[in-house]
N, C-alpha and C positions, 0 to 999 in steps of 0.2 A: 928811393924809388927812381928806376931812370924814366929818364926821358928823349927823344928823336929828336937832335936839332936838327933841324932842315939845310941849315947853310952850311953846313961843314957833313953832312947825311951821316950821321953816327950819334951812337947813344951817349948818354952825359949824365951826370947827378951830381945831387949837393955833394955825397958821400961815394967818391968812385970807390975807393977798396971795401968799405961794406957794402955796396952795394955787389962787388963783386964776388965780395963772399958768401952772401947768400942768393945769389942768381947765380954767378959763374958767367955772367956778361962784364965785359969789359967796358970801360966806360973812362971818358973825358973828363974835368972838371966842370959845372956848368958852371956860365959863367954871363953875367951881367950882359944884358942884347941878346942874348941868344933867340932865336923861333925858334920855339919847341913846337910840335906835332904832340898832342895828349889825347890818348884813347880813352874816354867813359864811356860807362854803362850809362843809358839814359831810357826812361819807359817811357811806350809811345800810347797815343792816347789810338787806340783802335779804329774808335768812332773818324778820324781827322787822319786815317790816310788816306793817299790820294796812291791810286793804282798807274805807275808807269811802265814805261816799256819796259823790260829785263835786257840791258845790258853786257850783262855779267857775263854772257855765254861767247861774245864776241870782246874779238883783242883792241884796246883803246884806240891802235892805228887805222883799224877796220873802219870803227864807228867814222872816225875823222874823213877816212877816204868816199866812205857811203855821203859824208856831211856834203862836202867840197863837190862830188860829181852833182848830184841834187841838184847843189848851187846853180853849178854850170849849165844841168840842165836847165834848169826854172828860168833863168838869164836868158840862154842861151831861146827859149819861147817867145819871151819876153820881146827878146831880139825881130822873132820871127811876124809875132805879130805889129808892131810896130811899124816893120816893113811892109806887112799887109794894107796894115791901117792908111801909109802914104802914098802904096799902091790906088787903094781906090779914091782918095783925094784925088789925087792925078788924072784919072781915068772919070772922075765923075764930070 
């Protein structure tokens, strides 16, 4: 069975040339340290999910850029009222 080490981003097994002989994937030896990345099947209890946004439709870079402006903005209010705030300190 291979496996995705992360640190070296390539497939690996205990058994590269069986394993290559029956997938036709090429593979590394694995080897002691490795992080492997392992895909299971796991069944989800229906009742216990929780509906979030759907990401999937936009590119990882998107989401981050959409993150980071936000940010700036919400700060950047932040900023405004703050300024407000010592505005009318002053002024009272």
């Amino acid at each position: 069975m291979p496996f995705f080490v992360h640190q070296y981003s390539c497939w690996s097994s205990i058994s590269p040339k069986y394993t290559h002989h029956l997938t036709g994937l090429n593979c590394r030896q694995l080897e002691c340290g490795d992080l492997i990345i392992a895909i299971i099947e796991k069944k989800i209890d229906q009742s216990k999910i929780n509906i979030q946004p759907n990401y999937s439709q936009r590119s990882p870079t998107k989401c981050l850029v959409e993150r980071y402006m936000n940010e700036k903005i919400s700060s950047s209010k932040d900023n405004i009222m703050s300024k407000n705030k010592r505005f009318k300190i002053y002024n009272e």
